[in-house]
Structure formats: structure tokens, C-alpha cells
N, C-alpha and C positions, 0 to 999 in steps of 0.2 A: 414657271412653265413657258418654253418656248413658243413660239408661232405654230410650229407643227400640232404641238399636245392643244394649243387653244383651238384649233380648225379641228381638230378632230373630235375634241367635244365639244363642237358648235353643231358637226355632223350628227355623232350620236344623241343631241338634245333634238333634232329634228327626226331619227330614225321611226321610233313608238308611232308617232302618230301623222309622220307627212312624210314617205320614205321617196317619194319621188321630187321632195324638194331636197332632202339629204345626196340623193341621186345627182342632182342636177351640179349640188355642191362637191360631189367627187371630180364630175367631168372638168368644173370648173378650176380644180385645185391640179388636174394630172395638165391642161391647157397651162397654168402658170409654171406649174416645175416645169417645163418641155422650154418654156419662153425660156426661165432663169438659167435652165442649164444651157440653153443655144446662146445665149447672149453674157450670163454673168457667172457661167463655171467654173471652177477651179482647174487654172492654167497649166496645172501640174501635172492634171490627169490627161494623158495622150488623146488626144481629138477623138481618134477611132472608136473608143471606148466612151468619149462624151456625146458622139454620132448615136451610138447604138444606144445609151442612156434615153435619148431623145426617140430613136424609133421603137423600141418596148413602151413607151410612155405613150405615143401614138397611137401604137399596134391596140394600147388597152384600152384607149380613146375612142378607136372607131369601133371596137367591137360593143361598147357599151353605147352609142352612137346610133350605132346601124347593127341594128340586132339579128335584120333580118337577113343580111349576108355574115353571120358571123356563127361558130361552130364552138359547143362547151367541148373540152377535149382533155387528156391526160397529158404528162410529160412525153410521152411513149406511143402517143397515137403515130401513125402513118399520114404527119400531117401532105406529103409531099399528094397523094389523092385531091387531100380539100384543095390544095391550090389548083388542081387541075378545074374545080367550079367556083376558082376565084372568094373561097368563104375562107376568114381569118378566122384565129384559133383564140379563144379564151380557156385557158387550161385552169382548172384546180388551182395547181400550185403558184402559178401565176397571180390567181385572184387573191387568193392568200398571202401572200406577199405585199402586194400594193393596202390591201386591208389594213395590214400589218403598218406599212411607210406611213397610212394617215391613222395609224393610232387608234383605228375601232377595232381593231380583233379580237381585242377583248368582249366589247360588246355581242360582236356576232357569236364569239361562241359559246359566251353564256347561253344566248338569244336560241343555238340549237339545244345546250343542254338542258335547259329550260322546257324545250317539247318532250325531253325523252333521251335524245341522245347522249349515249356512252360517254362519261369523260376519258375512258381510256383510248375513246378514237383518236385519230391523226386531227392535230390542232387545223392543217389545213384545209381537211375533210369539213371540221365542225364550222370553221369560219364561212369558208362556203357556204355548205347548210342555214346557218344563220343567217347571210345576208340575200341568199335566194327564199326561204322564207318570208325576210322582211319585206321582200319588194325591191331592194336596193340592185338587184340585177337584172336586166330582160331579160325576158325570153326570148331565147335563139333558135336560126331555121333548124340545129339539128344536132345534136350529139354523140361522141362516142368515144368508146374508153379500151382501153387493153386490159388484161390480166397481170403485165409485166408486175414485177415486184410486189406490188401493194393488193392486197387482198378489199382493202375496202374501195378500193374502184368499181368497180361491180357494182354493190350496194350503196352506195355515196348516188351515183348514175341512174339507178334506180329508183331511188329515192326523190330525187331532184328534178329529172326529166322525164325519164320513161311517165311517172304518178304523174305527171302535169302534158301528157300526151305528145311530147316534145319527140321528132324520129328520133330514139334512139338504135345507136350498134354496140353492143357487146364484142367483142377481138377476144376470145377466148385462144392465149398463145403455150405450146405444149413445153415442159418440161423440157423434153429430149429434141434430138436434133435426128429425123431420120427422112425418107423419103416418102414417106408418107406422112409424118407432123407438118413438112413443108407444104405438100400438097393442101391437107386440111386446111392452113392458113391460106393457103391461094385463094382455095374457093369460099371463104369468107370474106375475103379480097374484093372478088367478082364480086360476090351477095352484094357484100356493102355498095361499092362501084354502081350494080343497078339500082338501088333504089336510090343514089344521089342521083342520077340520070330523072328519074322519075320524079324527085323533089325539085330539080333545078331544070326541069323541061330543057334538058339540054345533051349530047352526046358526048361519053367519056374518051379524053384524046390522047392515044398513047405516045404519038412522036412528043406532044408538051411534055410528056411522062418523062419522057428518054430524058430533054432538054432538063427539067426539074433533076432528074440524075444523076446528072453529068455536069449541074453547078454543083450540087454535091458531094460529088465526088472531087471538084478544085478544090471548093472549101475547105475540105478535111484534110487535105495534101498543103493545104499553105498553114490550117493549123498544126499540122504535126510539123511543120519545119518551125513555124513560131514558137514551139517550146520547145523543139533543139535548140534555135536562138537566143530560149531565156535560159536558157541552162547557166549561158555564161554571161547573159545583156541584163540589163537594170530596166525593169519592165512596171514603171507603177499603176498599182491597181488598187482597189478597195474589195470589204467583204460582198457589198451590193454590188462592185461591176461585172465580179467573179459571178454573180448569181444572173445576173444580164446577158451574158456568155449562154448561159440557156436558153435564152430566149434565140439565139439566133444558131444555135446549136440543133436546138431542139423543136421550135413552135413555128418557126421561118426559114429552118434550114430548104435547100435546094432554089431557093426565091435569088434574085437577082443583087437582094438588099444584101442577102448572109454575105452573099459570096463577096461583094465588094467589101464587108468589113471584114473577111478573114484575110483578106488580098493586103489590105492594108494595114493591119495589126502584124501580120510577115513581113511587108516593107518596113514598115515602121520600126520593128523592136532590132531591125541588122542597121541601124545607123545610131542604137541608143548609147548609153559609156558600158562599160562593164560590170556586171555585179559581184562583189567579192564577200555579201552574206550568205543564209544560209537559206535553203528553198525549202518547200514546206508543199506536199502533197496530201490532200485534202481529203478525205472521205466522206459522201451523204451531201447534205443542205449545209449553206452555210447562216446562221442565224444573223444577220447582219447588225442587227441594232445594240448586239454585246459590246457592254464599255470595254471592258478588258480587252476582247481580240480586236476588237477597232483601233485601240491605243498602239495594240500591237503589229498590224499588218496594215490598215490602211494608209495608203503612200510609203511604207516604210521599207529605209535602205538599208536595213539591219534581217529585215525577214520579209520574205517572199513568195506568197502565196501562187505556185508554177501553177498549177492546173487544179482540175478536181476530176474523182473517177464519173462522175455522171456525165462531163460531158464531154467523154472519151468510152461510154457504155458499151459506142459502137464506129468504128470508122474503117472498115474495108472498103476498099473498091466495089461498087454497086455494079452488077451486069446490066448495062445499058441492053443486050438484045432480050433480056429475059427480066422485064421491071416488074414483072407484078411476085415471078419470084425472087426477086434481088429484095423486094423488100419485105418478104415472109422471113427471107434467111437471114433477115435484119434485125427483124422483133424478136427470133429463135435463138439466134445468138449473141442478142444483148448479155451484156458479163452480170444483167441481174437475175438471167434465167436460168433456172436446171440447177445441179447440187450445188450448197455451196463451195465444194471443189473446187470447181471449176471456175466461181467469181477471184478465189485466193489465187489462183494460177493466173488469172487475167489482173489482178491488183498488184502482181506480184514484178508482170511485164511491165506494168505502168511504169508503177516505182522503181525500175530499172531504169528505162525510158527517159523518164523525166531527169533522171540525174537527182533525186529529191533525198537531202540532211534529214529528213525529218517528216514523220506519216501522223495526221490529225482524224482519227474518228471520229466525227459527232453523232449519237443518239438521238435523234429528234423525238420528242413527245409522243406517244401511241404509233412510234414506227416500228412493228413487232419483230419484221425481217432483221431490222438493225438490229435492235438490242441484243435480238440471239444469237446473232451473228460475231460481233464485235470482239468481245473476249477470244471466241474461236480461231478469229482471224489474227490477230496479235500474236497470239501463240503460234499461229503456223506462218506468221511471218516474221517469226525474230530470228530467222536463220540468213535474214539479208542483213543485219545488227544495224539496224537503221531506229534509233527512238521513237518510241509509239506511243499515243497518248490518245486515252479516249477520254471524250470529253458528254458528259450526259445533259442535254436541255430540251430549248425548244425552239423548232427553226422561226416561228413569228408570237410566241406567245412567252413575253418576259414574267409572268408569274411564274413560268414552267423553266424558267433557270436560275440555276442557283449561281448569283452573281461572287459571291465571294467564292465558293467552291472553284468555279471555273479560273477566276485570276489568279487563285493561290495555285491551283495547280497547272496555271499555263506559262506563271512565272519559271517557274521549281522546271518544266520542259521545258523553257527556252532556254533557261541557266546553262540546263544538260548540254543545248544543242553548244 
């Protein structure tokens, strides 16, 4: 048993009956990764990437820290608002994740299924659940969640905050794309808008809005040239950094911090050598703690994990003189909303885009949209004759993947490629 697996169950021996001494031992443990990775990281992994390792590790620090400036959220919320009342974001998927890094997720989502809840939920719905249950996470000034993709955000939010009187916002975001679904989301926009006004005794500031924006909109202009640059440059990364890319994609984008690591993950990758393997365009979560694709993509100059669709959902130019609807028409036309037509037609640009050998589905555990998706999507995309391999697990829960299934059959796809 490594260091990792002995601290995590030193954590969950203390969960049951002392959750805020378990508590204290997370803070303690994401304080030492942040030290090892600023001081004794592996040299291999491009700075920018070991930067950002270190501020998601932070980011998840203060929020469990300072509760009381800090905000539960989805992937998908409209974090670029909360930054306007200065409150960070602790997202679901995020929590689930780090859960996952220290080895209790298991615990937690016994610990929900144990109340009641569905084993067919999203593993990172139930870890959640479990560890807000046990105590292991404050209580935050305030929450709020979208409708995007996942139908148990809604109820997960409900569940967790709304039941324990935490402000919650529901983002109810439509199907269709018309001038009036936009409007709807505007004025929930507003709603939500006044009552952070009313929670943060403070007035909402649209020129900050603009500026939030319009780092946003650099951001995503240097990311899209950094993966025309890896198209052809040697770009190492891991399954976890790839999922770190979220974090500043999605839970910090338009902040000050995103933009400097997109600025310089585009400088960086135009001076790398050239890559002469084969790239690998990703779909869904990446499970990170799989032996087999860690053996396989981690630092590796044979295969090359270019992007993933999640965090490329969305990146048009934002209208800087129209922010509250630049970002209606943001959640509206995320590639995970409305038929799945239309997400194929947006999967389809990607993987032109990227220049990518090679298209990876993963399944994640009680992800419903996926699973029915997937097959579909295959099929209506094998008219670009690009090999496609879906792969079934679970993005932080290794009972929920079948470890030999996956290496036998990621071998058998890499042979292909």
C-alpha cells in the first residue's frame, strides 16, 4: 500500500465518528501535494501545467478553508457572475475528483448509498452526497447549478443544499436555441444576479463583467491556437492534468489566473520538438487513476492525449456589450445541449480541428446521456474513418472499472492506430 492508499485510510478511520478531524486531514494533505508539486514535481511536465496543478489544489483549499466566501457549483454554472462577488467555486465534479486522489470515494459513496441513494446515480453525485452528509464539507455562502447535460444536478442540489437552507439557484437552460429561450435565461441571469446582491450586501458590476469577458475570450483564442500547435509539437501531459485543464476552463475561467495559464501553455508548446505519434481526441471524463491508460498516455511520446470535448463545449467570442446575454447564448449553445444532432455535428468539428488519429469515449458510471449516446455517436461518426473506441467505467470509482476489459481493449485500439 502506498502513502496515498495509507492517508486515505487514516482519513476514513476518522470519518464515522470525528469528520472534522478527517476534515482537517484533507486540508492538510491538499497543503502538502501543492508544497511537493511546487518544489519536487516531475521536471518533465511543462511548468504551466505543474502552475495550474498547484492553483486547482489551492482553489480547493480555500474553498474548504473559507466557506464562507466560497460557492457549491456544477461544471457549467456561469462561474464568471460569482467572480463578480469575489466567491470561489467548489463544483461537484471537482469534489469528486480530489475525493477520489485521496482514496475515500469509495467510502463516501457507500456512506450515500447507505441513506438510500440509487447506485445507479453519477459516482460523483453520490461521493458528494456522502461526504456532505458526513460533515467532511462546509457549508457554503451559496449554491447553484444548471440543467446542462446531467439531469441529477437538479436533484443532487436539492438534496444537499437547498434541504440544509443553503441560497440556492436552479439555471433551468432550454433545449432550443431561439429568442426567446435566450431571453428566459437572461432573466434568470438577473434573478440570480439580485439575490447575490442581497447575499453579499454588495452591487453587481457589469464593466468587471465586460473585463471577466474579455479574459475569456483571450483565453480561449490562445487555447485554440495551442492545439493547432500540438497538432504537430510534443506536448506532455497526464490523464489528471487533462482533467486540471477544467478547472481553469471551466470553474476559473475569465479570472486573471486562467488567462495567464492559457497565454502560456500557447507560448510554451510553439518552442516544444515535434510530435510524430498519434493524437487521441477524447470524449466525457477522464478516469485518471486507470493503470492501463496511465501506462498509456501519461508523459507519453507514442500517444497523445490533444484535447477533450468538455473543454472545448463552448468557445465563441463572448459579446462584450451584451454580457448577460453573451452568456445565456453560452449555456444555450454548449455542444451538450438540445438533440443529440447537434452535439455529433459539434464532435465532428472538433475532431477535424484537432487533427486527432484517434477518438476515445468514455462511459462514466450512472452518466445516462453518455451511455445512450455513445454507440449513436460512433456510428454517425465513422464517416470521418477515424478509429473509435468506447471505453465503459468510472471517472473516480475503480470498482466501477473493469481493469482488464479496458487494457485488453485499449491495447487491441492503439495496435489499430
Amino acid at each position: 500500500m502506498d502513502i496515498v492508499h495509507r492517508y486515505g485510510e487514516w482519513i476514513k478511520n476518522k470519518l464515522p465518528d470525528n469528520p472534522k478531524a478527517a476534515s482537517r486531514y484533507i486540508r492538510l494533505g491538499l497543503r502538502l501535494e501543492s508544497f511537493a508539486k511546487r518544489h519536487l514535481g516531475d521536471k518533465n511536465v511543462p511548468l504551466p501545467y505543474r502552475d495550474l496543478n498547484c492553483l486547482a489544489l489551492d482553489g480547493m483549499l480555500h474553498t474548504l478553508e473559507h466557506p464562507e466566501s466560497a460557492a457549491w457549483t456544477n461544471l457549467f454554472t456561469p462561474v464568471e457572475i460569482l467572480q463578480n462577488f469575489d466567491l470561489t467555486c467548489l463544483s461537484i465534479e471537482m469534489m469528486g475528483s480530489f475525493l477520489s486522489g485521496f482514496t475515500i470515494e469509495d467510502w463516501c459513496i457507500d456512506q450515500a448509498e447507505a441513506e438510500g441513494i440509487a447506485p445507479t446515480l453519477c459516482s460523483y453525485h453520490k461521493a458528494f452526497i456522502g461526504a456532505v452528509d458526513a460533515g467532511l464539507i462546509p457549508m457554503p455562502k451559496c449554491a447553484v447549478t444548471t440543467s446542462i447535460v446531467c439531469d441529477a444536478n437538479l436533484q443532487t442540489f436539492r438534496y444537499t443544499a437547498d434541504s440544509r437552507h443553503i441560497p440556492t439557484t436552479l439555471l433551468d437552460i432550454p433545449n432550443e436555441k431561439t429568442k426567446d429561450s435566450l431571453a428566459y435565461v437572461v432573466k434568470q441571469l438577473k434573478d440570480w444576479i439580485a439575490q447575490l446582491e442581497d447575499l453579499n450586501h454588495r452591487a453587481f458590476d457589469l464593466d468587471k463583467l465586460r473585463d471577466t469577458l474579455d479574459r475569456e475570450n483571450q483565453s480561449f483564442e490562445a487555447y485554440r491556437h495551442f492545439i493547432e500547435l500540438t497538432r504537430t509539437r510534443y506536448y506532455p501531459s497526464t490523464l489528471t492534468l487533462q482533467m486540471f485543464v477544467l478547472y481553469a476552463s471551466h470553474l476559473i475561467i475569465g479570472s486573471p489566473e486562467a488567462l495567464d495559464f492559457f497565454k502560456r501553455i500557447e507560448t510554451d508548446a510553439a518552442s516544444r520538438p515535434v510530435f510524430s505519434g498519434k493524437r487521441i481526441f477524447w470524449l466525457h471524463v477522464l478516469p485518471f487513476y486507470e493503470p492501463a491508460l496511465k501506462h498509456a498516455f501519461n508523459l507519453s511520446k507514442k500517444y497523445q492525449i490533444q484535447a477533450t470535448d468538455m473543454n472545448l463545449d463552448y468557445n465563441l467570442p463572448l459579446d462584450l456589450d451584451h454580457p448577460l446575454e453573451a452568456l445565456a447564448e453560452k449555456m444555450v449553445d454548449n455542444i451538450f445541449v438540445g438533440p443529440l444532432d447537434r452535439r455529433i455535428d459539434a464532435e465532428r468539428r472538433l475532431i477535424r480541428e484537432t487533427g486527432a488519429d484517434g477518438v476515445i469515449s468514455f462511459n462514466h458510471w450512472g452518466c445516462k446521456q453518455m451511455a445512450g449516446a455513445a454507440n449513436l455517436m460512433k456510428k454517425a461518426l465513422s464517416d470521418t474513418g477515424i478509429p473509435y473506441l468506447i471505453l465503459d467505467g468510472d471517472g473516480i470509482d475503480p470498482r466501477n472499472s473493469p481493469e482488464g476489459q479496458i487494457k485488453t481493449r485499449l491495447e487491441a485500439f492503439l495496435e489499430m492506430l
